[in-house]
N, C-alpha and C positions, 0 to 999 in steps of 0.2 A: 649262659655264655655258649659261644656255638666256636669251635676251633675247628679250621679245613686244612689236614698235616696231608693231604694228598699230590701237593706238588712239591713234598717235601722226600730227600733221601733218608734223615733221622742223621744227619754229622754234625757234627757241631754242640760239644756240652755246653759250653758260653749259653748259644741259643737256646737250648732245650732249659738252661738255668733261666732264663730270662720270660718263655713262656708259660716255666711252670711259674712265676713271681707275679708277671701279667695277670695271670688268671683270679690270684684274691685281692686285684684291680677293681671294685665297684661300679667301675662308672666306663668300665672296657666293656663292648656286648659281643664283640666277635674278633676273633684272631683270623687271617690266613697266612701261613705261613710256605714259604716257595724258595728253591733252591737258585740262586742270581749266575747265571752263564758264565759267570768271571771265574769260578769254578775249575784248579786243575792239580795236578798231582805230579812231582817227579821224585828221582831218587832222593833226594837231600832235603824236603821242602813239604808240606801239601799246602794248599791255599783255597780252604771253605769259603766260599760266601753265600749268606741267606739273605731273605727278605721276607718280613712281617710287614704284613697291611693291619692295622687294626681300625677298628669301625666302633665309637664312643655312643653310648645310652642318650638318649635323648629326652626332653621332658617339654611340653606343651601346656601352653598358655593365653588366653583369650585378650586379646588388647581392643577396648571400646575405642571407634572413634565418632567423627558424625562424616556423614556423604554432604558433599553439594555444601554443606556451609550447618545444616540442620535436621538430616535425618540421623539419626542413631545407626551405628553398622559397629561388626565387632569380626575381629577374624581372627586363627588360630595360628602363631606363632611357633616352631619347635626350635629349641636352641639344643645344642650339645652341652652334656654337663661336664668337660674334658676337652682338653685341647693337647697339642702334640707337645707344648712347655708344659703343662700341667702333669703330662705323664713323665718326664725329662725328672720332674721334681719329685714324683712318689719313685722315679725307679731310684733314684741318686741317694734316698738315703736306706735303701738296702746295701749290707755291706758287701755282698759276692756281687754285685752289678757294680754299680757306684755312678760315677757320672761319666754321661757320653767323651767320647774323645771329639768329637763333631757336633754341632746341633745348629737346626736354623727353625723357622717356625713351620717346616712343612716336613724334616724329616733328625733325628737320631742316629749316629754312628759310631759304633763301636768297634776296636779291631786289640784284638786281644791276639796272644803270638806266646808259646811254649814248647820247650824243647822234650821230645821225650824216647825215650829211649829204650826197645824194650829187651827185653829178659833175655840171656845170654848173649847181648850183641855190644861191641864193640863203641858200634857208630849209631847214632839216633837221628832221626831228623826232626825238622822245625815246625812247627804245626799253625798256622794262622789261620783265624778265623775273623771275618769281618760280618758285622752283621749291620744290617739297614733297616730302621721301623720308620714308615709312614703310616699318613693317617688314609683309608679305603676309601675313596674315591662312592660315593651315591648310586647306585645304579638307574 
């Protein structure tokens, strides 16, 4: 499995919970994971967004047919062993992920939101993270 965290900050545990789970994924061959521009921070609030590309294992298989009505021809087929509901279904029954709050067949979304507050202060603020997995695009 090949993972590219270099367009990534490292914010977001949701996310980082979600690619470490991806990873003993089988049928996942590559993560890239990327920080989404919607990205910003004030006193009361922050608002993470990521985005995962993931890119599914593929498997190849030869289909005979005939040319022209009667020669024999045969050509090689690659199908994905995964699709973007397929992964919707193995994330959903882990308990720390669970199921998307969004899904369509081309992307996954999640927006998880905690208040936290830290050590010696008063006032805490809100923490949101939304994160986006589609599936990587062929090069």
């Amino acid at each position: 499995m090949q993972i590219d965290i270099s367009n990534w900050s490292g914010e977001g545990a949701f996310t980082q919970r979600v690619i470490d789970q991806m990873q003993q994924v089988a049928q996942v061959a590559a993560i890239r994971v990327a920080d989404a521009p919607a990205s910003r921070s004030e006193a009361d609030y922050n608002f993470i967004s990521n985005e995962i590309f993931v890119a599914f294992t593929t498997v190849a298989h030869e289909e005979r047919s005939r040319r022209f009505g009667f020669l024999p021809a045969s050509r090689t087929i690659t199908e994905k062993t995964m699709t973007v509901s397929g992964l919707e279904a193995a994330l959903a029954t882990i308990p720390d992920i669970g199921a998307p709050d969004y899904s369509d067949e081309a992307m996954l979304q999640y927006l998880r939101a905690e208040r936290i507050v830290p050590p010696y202060q008063m006032r805490g603020y809100k923490l949101v993270e939304l994160l986006r997995i589609y599936e990587a695009r062929p090069a």
